[in-house]
C-alpha positions, 0 to 999 in steps of 0.5 A: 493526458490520461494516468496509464497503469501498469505492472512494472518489471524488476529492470524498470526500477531503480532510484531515478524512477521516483526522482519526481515522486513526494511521499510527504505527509503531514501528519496531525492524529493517528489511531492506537489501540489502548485496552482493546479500543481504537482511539484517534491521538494527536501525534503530530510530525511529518513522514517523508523519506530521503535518500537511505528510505528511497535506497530501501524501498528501491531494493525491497520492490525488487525483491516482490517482484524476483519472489514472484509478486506484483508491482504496480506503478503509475505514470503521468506525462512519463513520471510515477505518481502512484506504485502498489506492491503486492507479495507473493509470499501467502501467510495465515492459518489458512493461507489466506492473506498475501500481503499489500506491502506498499501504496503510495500516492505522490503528494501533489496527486492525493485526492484524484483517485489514483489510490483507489485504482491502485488498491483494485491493481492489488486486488487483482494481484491476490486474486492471481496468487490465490489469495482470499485477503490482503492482509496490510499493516498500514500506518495509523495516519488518520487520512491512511486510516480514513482511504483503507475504510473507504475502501472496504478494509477491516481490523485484520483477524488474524495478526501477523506477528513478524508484521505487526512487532516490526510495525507496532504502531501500524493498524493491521488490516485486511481485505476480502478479495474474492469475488471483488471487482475492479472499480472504474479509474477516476480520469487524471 
């Protein structure tokens, strides 16, 4: 059986969708910004969501895809291990950034490459909204921090302020999207 991947409608979510999804994290280090230099901390705890996260999460996903954005979803054997969202909304001084708003990889599934197809799905998204980078204020995890490198991301240039006060403990990253191309998925 193979994960399938694909574009999810506003209909198709609701709380029961990640009924099976873990979004647990142990946590040990993560990167902060001290006098201009990035340096990796111990700050141990562990992020999980519960049901008021779930609640949010469930109404902001909604909200991306009734504003015109993408939301991707991953699925193995009928149940989500994976979803992506991608606004709508283009932001910078150029316009040149939309945003990855959310990337997540059920726990049990992390290491698979799953992550990486997603983050291609939301490439392909920008590259559909005009966009020339996706901008993503991503938590300072190490392990996040590791994926988004991997993957190519970079400091962010610009900062977006209203992204970057509501999380300022999040590292802001961006993305070139143009000319990219979509990277083979990792067969499950």
């Amino acid at each position: 059986m193979e994960a399938v991947y694909q574009i999810l409608a506003e209909g198709q979510i609701d709380r029961s969708l990640f009924s099976h999804f873990s979004r647990r994290q142990v946590v040990k280090r993560c990167w902060r910004k001290e006098g201009g230099e990035w340096k990796l901390k111990d700050i141990p705890f562990v992020d999980d969501w519960d049901e008021e996260d779930y609640g949010f999460l469930v109404k902001c996903l909604k909200h991306t895809i009734s504003t015109g954005g993408f939301v991707f979803g991953v699925f193995y054997g009928g149940a989500l291990i994976g979803f992506a969202s991608v606004e709508s909304r283009r932001f910078g001084s150029d316009r040149q950034y939309v945003q990855l708003s959310c990337i997540h990889v059920s726990s049990e599934c992390r290491g698979e490459g799953i992550g990486r197809k997603l983050f291609q799905c939301a490439i392909v998204a920008a590259q559909k909204l005009g966009a020339k980078k996706l901008y993503i204020s991503a938590h300072s995890a190490e392990e996040t921090q590791a994926f988004y490198h991997s993957m190519g991301c970079v400091e962010a240039r610009e900062y977006d302020k209203g992204l970057s006060e509501a999380e300022p403990c999040d590292c802001q990253l961006e993305y070139t999207v143009s000319g990219s191309q979509p990277q083979k998925e990792k067969k499950r």
